[in-house]
PDB file with one MODEL, atoms N, CA, C and O in Angstrom:
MODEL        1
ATOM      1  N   UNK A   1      12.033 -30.473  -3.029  1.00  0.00           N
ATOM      2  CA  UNK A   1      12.421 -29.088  -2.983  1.00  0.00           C
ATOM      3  C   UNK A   1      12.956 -28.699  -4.361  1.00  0.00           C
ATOM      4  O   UNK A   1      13.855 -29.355  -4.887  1.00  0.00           O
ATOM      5  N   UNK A   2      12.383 -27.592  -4.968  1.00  0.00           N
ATOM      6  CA  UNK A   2      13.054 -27.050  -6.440  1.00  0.00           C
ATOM      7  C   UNK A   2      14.637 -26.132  -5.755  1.00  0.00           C
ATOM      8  O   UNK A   2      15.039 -25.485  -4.787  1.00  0.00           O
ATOM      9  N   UNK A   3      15.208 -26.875  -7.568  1.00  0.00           N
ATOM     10  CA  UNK A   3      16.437 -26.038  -7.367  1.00  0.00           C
ATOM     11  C   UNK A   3      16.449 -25.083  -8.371  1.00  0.00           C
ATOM     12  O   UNK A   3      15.681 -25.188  -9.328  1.00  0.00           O
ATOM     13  N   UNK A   4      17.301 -24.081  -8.256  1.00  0.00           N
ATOM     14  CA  UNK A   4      17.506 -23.192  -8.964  1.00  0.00           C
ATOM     15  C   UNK A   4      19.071 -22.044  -9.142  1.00  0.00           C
ATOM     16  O   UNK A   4      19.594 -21.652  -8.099  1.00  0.00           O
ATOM     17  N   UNK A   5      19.609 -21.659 -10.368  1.00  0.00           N
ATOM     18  CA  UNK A   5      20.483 -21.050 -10.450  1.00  0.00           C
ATOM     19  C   UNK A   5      20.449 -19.772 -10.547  1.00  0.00           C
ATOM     20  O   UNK A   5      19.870 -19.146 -11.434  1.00  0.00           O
ATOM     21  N   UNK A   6      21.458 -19.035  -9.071  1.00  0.00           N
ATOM     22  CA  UNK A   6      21.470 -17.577  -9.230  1.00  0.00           C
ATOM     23  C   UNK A   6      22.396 -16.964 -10.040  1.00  0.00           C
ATOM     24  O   UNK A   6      23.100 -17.716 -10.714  1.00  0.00           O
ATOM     25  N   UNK A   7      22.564 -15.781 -10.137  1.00  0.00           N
ATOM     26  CA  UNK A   7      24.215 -15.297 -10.230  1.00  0.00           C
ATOM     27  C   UNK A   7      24.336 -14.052  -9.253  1.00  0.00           C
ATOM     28  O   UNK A   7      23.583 -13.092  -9.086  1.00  0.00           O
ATOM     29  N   UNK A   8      25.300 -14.329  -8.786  1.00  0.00           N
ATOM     30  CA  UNK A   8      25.900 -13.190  -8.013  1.00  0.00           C
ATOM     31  C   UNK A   8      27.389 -12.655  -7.886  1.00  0.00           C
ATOM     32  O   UNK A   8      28.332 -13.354  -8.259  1.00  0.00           O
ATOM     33  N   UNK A   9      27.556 -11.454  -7.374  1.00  0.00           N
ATOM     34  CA  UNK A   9      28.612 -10.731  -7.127  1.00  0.00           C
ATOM     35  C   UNK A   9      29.745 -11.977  -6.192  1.00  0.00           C
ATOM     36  O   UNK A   9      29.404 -12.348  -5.068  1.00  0.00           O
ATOM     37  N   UNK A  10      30.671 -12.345  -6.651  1.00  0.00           N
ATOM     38  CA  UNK A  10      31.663 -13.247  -5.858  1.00  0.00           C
ATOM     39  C   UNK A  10      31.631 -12.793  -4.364  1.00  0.00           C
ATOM     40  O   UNK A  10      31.499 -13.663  -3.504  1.00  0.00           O
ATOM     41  N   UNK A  11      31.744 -11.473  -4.003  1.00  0.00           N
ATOM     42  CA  UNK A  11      32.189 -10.645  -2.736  1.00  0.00           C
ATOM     43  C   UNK A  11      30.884 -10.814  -2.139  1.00  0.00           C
ATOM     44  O   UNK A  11      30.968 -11.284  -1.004  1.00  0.00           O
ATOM     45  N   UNK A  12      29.933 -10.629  -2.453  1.00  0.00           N
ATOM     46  CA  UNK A  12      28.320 -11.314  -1.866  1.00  0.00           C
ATOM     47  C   UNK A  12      28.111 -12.874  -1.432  1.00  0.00           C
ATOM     48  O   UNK A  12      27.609 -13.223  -0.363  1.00  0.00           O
ATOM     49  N   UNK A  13      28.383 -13.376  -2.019  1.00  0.00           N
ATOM     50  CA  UNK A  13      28.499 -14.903  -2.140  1.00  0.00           C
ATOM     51  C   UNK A  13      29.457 -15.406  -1.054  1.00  0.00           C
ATOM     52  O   UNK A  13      29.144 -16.479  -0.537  1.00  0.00           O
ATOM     53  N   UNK A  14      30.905 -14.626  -0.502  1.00  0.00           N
ATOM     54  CA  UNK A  14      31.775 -14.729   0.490  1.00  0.00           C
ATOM     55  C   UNK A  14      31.205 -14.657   1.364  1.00  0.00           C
ATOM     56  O   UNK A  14      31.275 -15.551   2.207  1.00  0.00           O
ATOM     57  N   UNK A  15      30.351 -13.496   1.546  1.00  0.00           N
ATOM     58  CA  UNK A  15      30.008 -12.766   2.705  1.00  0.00           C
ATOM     59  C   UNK A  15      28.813 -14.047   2.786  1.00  0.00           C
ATOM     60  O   UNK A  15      28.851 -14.850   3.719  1.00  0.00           O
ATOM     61  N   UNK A  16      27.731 -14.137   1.671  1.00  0.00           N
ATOM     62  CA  UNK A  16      26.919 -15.036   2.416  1.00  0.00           C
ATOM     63  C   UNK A  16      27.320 -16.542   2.948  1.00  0.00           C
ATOM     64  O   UNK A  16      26.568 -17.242   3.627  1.00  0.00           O
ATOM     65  N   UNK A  17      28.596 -16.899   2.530  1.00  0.00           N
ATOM     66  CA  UNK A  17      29.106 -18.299   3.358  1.00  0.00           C
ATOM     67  C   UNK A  17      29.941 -18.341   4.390  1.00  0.00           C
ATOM     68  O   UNK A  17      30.368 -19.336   4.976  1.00  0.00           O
ATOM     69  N   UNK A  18      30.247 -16.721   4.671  1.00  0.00           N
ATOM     70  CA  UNK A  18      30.962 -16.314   6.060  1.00  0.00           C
ATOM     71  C   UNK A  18      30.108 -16.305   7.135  1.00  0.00           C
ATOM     72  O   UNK A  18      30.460 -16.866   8.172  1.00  0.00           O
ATOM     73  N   UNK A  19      28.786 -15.628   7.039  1.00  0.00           N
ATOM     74  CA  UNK A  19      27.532 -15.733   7.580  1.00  0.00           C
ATOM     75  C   UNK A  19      26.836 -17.393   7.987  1.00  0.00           C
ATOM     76  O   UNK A  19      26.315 -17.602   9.082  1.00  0.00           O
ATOM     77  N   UNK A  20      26.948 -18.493   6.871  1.00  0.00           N
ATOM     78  CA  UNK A  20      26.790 -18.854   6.718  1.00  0.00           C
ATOM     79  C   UNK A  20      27.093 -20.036   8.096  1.00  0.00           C
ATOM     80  O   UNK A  20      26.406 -20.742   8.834  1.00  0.00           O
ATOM     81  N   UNK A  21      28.329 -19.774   7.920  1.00  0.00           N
ATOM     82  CA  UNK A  21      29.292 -20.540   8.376  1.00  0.00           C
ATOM     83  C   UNK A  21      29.073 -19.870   9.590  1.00  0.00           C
ATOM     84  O   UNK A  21      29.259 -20.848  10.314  1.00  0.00           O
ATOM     85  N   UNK A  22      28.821 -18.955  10.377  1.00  0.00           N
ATOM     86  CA  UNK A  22      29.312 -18.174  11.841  1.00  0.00           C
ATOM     87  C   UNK A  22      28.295 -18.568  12.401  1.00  0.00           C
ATOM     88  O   UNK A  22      28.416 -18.678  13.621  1.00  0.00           O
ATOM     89  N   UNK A  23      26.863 -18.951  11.782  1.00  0.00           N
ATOM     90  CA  UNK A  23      25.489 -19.427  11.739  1.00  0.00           C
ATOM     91  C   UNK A  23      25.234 -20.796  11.854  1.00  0.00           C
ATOM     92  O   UNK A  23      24.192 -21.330  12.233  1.00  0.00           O
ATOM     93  N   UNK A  24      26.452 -21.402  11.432  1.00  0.00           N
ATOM     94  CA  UNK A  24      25.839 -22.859  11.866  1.00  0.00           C
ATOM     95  C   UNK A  24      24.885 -23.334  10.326  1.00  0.00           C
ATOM     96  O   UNK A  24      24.574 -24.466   9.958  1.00  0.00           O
ATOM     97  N   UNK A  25      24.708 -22.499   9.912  1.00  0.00           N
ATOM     98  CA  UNK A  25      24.173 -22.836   8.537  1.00  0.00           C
ATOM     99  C   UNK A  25      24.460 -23.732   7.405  1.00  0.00           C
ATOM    100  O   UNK A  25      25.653 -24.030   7.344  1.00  0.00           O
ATOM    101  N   UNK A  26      23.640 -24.302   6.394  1.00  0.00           N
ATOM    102  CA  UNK A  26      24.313 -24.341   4.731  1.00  0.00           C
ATOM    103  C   UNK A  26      24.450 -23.020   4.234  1.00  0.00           C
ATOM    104  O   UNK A  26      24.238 -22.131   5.058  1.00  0.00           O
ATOM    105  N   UNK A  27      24.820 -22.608   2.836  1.00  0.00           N
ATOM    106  CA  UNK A  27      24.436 -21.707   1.953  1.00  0.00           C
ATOM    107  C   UNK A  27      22.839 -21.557   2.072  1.00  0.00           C
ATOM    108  O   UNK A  27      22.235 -20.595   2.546  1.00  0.00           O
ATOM    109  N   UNK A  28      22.277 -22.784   1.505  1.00  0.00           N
ATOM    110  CA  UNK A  28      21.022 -22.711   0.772  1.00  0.00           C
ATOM    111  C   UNK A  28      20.253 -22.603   2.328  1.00  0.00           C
ATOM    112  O   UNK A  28      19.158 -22.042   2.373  1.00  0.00           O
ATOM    113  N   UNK A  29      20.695 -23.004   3.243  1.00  0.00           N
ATOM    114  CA  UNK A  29      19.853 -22.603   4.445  1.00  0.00           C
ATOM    115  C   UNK A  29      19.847 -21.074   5.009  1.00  0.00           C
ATOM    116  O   UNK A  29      18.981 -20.606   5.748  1.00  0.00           O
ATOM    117  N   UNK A  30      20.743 -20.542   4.616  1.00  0.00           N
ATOM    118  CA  UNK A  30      20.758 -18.785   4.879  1.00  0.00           C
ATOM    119  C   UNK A  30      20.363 -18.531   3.770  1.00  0.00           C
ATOM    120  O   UNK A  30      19.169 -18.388   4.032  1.00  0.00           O
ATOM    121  N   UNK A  31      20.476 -18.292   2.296  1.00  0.00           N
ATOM    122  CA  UNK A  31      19.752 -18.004   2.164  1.00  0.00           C
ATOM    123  C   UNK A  31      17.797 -18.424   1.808  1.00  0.00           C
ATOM    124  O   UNK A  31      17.012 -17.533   1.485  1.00  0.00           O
ATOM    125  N   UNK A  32      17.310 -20.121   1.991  1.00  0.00           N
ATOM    126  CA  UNK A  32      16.286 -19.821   2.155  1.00  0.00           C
ATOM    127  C   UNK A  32      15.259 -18.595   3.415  1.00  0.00           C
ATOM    128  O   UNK A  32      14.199 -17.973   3.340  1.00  0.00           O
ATOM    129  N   UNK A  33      16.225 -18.758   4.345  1.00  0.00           N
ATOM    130  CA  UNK A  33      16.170 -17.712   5.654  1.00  0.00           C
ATOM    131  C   UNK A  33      15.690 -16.378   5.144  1.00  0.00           C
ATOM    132  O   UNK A  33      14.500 -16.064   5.120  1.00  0.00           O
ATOM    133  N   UNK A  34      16.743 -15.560   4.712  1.00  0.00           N
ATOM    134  CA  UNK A  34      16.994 -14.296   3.812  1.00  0.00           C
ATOM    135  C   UNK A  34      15.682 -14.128   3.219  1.00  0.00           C
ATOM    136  O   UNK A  34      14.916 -13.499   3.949  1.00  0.00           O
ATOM    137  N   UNK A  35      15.186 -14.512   2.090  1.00  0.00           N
ATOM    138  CA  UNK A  35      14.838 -15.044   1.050  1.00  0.00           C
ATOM    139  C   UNK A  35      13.040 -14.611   2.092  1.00  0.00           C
ATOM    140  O   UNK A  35      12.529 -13.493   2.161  1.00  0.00           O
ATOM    141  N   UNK A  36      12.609 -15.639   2.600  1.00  0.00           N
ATOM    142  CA  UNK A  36      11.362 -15.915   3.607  1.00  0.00           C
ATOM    143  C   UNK A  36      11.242 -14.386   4.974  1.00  0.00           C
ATOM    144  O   UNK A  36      10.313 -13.734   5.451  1.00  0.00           O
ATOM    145  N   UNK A  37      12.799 -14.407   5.145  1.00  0.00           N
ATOM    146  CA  UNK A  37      12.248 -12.661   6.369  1.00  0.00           C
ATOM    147  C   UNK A  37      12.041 -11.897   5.334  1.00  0.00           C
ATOM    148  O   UNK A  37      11.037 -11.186   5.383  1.00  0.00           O
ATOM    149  N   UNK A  38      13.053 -11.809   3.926  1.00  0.00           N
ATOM    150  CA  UNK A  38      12.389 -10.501   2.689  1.00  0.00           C
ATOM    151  C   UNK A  38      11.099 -10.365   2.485  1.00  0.00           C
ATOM    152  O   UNK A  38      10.310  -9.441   2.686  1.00  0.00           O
ATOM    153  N   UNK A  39      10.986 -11.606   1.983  1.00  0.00           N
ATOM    154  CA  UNK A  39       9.044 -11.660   1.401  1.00  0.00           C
ATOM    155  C   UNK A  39       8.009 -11.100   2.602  1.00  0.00           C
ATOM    156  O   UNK A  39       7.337 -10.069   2.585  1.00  0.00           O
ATOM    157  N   UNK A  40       8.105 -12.114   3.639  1.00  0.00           N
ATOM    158  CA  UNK A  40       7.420 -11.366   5.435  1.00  0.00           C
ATOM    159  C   UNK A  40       7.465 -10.125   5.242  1.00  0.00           C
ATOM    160  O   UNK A  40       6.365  -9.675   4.923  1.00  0.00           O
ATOM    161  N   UNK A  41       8.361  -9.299   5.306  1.00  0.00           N
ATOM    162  CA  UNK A  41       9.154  -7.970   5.696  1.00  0.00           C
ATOM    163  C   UNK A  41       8.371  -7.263   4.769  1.00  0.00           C
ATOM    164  O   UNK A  41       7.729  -6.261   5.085  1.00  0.00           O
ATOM    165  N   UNK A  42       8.400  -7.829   3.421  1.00  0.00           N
ATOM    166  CA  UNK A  42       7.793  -6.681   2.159  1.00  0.00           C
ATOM    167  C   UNK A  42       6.658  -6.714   2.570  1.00  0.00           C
ATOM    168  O   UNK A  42       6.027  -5.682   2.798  1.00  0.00           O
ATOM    169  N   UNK A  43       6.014  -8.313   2.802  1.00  0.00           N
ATOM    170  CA  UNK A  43       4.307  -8.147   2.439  1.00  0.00           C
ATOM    171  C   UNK A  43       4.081  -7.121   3.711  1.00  0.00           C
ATOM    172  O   UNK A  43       3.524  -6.079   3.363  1.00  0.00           O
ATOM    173  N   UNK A  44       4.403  -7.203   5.119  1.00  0.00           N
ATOM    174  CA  UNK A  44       4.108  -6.470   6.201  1.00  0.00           C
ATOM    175  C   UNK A  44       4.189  -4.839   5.660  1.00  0.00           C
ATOM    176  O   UNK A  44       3.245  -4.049   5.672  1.00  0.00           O
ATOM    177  N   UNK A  45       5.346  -4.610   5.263  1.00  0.00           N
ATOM    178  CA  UNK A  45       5.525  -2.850   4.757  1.00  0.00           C
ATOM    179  C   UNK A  45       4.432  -2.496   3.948  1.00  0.00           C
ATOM    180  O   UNK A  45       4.004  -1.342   3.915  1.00  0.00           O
ATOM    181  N   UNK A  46       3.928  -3.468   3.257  1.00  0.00           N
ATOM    182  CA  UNK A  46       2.467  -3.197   2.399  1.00  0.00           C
ATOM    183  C   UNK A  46       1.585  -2.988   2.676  1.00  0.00           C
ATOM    184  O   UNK A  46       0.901  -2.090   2.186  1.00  0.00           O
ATOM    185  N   UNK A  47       1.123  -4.022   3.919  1.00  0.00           N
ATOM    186  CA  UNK A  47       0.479  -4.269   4.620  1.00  0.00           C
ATOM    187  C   UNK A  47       0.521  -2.567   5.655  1.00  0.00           C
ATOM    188  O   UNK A  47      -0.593  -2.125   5.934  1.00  0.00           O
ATOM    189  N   UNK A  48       1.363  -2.003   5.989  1.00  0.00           N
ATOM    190  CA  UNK A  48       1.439  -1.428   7.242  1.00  0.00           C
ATOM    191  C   UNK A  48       1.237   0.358   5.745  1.00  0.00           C
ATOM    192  O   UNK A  48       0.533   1.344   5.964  1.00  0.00           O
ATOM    193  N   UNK A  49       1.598   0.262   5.207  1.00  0.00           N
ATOM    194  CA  UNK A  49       0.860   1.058   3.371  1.00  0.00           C
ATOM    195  C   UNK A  49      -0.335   1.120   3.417  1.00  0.00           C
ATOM    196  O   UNK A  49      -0.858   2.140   3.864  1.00  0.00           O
ATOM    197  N   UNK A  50      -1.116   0.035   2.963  1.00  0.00           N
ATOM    198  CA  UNK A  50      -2.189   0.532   3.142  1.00  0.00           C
ATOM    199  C   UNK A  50      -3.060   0.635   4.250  1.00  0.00           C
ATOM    200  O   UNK A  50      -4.285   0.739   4.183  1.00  0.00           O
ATOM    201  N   UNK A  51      -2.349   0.601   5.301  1.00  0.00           N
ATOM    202  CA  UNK A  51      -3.672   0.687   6.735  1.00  0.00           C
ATOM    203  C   UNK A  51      -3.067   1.944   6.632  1.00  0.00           C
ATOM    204  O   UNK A  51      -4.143   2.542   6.629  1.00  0.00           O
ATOM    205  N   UNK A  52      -2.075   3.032   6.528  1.00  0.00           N
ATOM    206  CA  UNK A  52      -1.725   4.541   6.662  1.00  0.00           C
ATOM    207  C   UNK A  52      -2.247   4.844   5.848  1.00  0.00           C
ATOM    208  O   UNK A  52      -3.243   5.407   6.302  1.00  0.00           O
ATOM    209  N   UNK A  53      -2.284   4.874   4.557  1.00  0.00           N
ATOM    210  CA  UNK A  53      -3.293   5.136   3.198  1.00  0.00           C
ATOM    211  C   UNK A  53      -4.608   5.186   4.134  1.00  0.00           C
ATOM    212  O   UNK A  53      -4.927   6.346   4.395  1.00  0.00           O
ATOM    213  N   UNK A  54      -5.290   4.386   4.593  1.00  0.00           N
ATOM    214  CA  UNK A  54      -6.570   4.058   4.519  1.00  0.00           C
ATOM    215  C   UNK A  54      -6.894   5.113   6.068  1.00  0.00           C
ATOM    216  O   UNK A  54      -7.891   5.683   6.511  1.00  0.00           O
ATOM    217  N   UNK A  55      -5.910   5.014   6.377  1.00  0.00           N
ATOM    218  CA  UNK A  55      -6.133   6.107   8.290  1.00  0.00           C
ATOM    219  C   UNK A  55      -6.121   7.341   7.326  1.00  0.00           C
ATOM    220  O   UNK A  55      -7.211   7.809   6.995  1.00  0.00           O
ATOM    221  N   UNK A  56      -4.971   7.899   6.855  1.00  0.00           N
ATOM    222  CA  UNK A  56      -5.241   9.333   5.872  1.00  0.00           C
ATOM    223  C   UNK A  56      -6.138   9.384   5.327  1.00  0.00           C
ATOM    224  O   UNK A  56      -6.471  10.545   5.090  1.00  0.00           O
ATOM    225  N   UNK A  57      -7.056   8.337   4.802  1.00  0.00           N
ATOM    226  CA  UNK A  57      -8.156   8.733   3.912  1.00  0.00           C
ATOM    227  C   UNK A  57      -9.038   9.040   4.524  1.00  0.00           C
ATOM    228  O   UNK A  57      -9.644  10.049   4.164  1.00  0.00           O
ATOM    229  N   UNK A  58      -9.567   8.175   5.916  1.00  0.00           N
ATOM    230  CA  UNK A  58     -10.568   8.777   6.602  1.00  0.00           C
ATOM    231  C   UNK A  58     -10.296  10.038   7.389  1.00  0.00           C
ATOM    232  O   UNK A  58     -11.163  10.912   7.406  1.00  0.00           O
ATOM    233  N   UNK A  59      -9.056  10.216   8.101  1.00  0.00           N
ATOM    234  CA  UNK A  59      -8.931  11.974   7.855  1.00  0.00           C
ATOM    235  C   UNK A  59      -9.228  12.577   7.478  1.00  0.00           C
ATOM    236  O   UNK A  59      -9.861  13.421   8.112  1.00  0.00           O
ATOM    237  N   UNK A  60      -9.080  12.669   6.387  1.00  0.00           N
ATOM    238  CA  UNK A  60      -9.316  13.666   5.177  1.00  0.00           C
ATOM    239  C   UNK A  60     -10.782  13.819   4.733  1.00  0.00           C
ATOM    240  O   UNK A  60     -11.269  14.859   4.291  1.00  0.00           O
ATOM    241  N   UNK A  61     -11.584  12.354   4.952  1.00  0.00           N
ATOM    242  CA  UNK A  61     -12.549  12.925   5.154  1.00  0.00           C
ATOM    243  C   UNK A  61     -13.724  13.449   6.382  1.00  0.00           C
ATOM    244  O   UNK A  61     -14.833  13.983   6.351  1.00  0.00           O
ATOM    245  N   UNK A  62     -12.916  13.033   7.295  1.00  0.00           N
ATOM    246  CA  UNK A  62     -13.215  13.543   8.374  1.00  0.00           C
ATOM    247  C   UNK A  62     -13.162  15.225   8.667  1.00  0.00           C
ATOM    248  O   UNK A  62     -13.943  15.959   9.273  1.00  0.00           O
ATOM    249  N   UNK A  63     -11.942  15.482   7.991  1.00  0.00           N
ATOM    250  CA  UNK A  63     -11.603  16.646   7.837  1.00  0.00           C
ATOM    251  C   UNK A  63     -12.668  17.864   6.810  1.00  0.00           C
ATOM    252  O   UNK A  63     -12.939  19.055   6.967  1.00  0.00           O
ATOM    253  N   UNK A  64     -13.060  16.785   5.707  1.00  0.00           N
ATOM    254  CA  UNK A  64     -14.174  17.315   4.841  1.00  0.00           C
ATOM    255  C   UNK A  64     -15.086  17.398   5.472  1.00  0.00           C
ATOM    256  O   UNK A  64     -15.598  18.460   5.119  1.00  0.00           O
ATOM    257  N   UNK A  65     -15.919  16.790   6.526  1.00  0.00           N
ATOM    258  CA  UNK A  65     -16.993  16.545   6.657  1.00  0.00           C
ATOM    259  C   UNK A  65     -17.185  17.685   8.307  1.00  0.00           C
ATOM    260  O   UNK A  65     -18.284  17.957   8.791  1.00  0.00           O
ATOM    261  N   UNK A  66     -16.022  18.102   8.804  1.00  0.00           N
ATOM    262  CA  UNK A  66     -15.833  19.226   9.631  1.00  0.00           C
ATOM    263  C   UNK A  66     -15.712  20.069   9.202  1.00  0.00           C
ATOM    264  O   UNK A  66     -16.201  20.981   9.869  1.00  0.00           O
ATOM    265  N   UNK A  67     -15.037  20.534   7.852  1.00  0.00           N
ATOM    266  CA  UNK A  67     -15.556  21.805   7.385  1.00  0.00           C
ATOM    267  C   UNK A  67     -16.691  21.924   7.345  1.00  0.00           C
ATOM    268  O   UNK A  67     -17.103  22.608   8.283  1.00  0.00           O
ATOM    269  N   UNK A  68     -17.910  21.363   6.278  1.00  0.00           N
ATOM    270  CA  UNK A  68     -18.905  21.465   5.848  1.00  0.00           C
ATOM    271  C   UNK A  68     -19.610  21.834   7.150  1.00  0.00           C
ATOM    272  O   UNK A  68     -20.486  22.670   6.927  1.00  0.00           O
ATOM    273  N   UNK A  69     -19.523  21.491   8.429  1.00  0.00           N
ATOM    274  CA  UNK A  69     -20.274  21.352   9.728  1.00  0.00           C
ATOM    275  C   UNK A  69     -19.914  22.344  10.013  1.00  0.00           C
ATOM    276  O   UNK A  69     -20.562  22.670  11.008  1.00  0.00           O
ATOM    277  N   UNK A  70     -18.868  23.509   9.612  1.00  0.00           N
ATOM    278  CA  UNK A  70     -18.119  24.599  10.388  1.00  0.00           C
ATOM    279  C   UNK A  70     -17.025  24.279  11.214  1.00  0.00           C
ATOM    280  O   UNK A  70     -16.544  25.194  11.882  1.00  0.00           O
ATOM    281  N   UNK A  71     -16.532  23.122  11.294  1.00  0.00           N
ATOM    282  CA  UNK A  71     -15.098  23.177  12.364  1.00  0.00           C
ATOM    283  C   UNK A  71     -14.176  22.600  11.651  1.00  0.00           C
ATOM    284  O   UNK A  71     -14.179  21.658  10.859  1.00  0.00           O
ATOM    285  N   UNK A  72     -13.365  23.330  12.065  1.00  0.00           N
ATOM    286  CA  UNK A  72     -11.615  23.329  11.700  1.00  0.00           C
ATOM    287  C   UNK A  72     -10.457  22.501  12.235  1.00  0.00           C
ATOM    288  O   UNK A  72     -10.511  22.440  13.463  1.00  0.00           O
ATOM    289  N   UNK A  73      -9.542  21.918  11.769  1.00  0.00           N
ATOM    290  CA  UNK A  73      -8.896  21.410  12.540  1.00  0.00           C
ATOM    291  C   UNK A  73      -8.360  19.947  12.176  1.00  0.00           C
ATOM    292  O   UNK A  73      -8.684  19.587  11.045  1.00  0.00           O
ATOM    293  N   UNK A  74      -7.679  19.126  12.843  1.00  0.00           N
ATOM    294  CA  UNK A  74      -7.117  17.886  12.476  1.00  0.00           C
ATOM    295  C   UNK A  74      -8.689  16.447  13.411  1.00  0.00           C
ATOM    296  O   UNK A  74      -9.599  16.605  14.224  1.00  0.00           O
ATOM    297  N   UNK A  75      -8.266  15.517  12.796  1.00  0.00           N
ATOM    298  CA  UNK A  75      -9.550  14.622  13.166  1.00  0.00           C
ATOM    299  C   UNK A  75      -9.920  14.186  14.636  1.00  0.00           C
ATOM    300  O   UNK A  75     -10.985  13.732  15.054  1.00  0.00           O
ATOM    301  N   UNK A  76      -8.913  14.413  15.206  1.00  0.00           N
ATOM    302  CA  UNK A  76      -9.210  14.050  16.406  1.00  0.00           C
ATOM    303  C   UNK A  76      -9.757  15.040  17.124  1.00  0.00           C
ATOM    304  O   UNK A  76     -10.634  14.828  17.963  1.00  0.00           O
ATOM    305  N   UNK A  77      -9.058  16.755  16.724  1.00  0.00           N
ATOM    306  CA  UNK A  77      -9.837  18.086  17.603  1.00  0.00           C
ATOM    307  C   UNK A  77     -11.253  18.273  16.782  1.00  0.00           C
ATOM    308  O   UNK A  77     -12.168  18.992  17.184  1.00  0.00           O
ATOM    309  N   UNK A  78     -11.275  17.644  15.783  1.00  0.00           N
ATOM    310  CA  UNK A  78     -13.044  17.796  14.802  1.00  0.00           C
ATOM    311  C   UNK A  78     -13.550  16.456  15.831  1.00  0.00           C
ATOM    312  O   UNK A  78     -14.625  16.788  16.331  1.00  0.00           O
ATOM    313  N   UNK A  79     -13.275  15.526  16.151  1.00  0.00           N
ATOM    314  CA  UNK A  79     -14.234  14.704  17.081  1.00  0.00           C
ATOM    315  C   UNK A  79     -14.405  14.956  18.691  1.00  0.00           C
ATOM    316  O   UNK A  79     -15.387  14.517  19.290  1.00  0.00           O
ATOM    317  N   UNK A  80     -13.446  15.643  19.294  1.00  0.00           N
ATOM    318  CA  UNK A  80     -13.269  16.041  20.088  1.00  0.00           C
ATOM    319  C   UNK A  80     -14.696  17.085  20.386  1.00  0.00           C
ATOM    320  O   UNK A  80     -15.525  16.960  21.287  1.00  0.00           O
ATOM    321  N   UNK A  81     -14.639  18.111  19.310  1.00  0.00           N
ATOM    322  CA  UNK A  81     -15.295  19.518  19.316  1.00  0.00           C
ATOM    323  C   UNK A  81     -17.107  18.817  19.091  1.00  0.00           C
ATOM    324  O   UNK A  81     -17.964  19.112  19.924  1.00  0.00           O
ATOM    325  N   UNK A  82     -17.361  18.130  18.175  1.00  0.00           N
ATOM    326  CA  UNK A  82     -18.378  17.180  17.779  1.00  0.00           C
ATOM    327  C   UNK A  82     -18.752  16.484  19.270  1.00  0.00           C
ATOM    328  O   UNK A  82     -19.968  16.453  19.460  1.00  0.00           O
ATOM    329  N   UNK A  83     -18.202  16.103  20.009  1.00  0.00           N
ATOM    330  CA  UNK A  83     -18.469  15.361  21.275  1.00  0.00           C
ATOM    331  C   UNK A  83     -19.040  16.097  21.948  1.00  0.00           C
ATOM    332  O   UNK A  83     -20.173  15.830  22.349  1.00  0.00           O
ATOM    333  N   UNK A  84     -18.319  17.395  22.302  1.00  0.00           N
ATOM    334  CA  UNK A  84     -18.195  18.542  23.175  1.00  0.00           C
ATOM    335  C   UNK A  84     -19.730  18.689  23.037  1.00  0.00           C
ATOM    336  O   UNK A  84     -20.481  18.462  23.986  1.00  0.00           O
ATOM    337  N   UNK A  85     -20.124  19.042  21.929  1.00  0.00           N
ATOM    338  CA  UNK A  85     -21.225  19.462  20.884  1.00  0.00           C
ATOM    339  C   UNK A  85     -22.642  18.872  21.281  1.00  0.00           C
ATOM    340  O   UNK A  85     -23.741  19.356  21.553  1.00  0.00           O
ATOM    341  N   UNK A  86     -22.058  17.501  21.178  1.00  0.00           N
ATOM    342  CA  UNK A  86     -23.060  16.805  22.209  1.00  0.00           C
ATOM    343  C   UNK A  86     -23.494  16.861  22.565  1.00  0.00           C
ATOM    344  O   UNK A  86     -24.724  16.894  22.549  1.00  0.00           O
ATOM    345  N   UNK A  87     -22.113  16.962  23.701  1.00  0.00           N
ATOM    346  CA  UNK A  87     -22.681  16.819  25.200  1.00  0.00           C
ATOM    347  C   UNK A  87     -23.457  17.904  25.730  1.00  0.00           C
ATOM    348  O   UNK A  87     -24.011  17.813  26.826  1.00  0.00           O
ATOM    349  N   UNK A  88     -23.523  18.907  25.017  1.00  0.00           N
ATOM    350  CA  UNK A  88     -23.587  20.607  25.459  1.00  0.00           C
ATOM    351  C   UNK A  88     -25.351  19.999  25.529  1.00  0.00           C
ATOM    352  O   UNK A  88     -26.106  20.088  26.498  1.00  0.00           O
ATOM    353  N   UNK A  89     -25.697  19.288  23.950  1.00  0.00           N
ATOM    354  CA  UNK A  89     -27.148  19.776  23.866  1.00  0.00           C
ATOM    355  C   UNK A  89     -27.595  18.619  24.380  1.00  0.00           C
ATOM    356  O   UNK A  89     -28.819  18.486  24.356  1.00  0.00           O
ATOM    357  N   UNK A  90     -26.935  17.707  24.857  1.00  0.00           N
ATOM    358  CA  UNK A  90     -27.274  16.552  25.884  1.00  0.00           C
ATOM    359  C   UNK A  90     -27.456  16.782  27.477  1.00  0.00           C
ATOM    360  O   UNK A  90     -28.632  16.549  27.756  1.00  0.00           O
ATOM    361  N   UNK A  91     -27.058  16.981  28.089  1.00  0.00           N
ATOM    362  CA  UNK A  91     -26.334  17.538  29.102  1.00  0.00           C
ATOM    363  C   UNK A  91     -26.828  18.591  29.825  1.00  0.00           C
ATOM    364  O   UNK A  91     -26.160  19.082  30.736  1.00  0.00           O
TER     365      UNK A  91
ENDMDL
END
């Protein structure tokens, strides 16, 4: 296992061996803990970034591609109306 030197705020450092300690923990075991839910936590928020990025994008062009057709509206009432559309000349 690599070691390594931090620096921190004394009043941080309390708190993380008060924790530490109420936890049943080492230091270095709370924070490897800390440390491993951060990284998880970030990559997921990224992760959960670009799948909203990527849902807005097809909106938007969903949204483009209902104008051009003549209908108005958010993506789900443009697929909705498109179905309808369909079914009319199906049907």
């Amino acid at each position: 296992m690599t070691k390594l030197n931090i620096s921190m705020p004394q009043e941080l450092l309390d708190e993380i061996d008060a924790e530490a300690s109420e936890l049943g923990l080492t230091r270095s075991g709370l924070i490897q803990e800390a440390a491993a839910r951060y990284v998880a936590g970030a990559r997921g928020d990224r992760e959960a970034e670009r799948k909203r990025l990527s849902v807005e994008s097809a909106a938007s062009r969903m949204r483009a591609i209902g104008e051009r057709c003549g209908l108005t509206g958010d993506a789900a009432q443009i697929v909705a109306e498109t179905r309808a559309a369909e079914d009319s000349r199906h049907g």
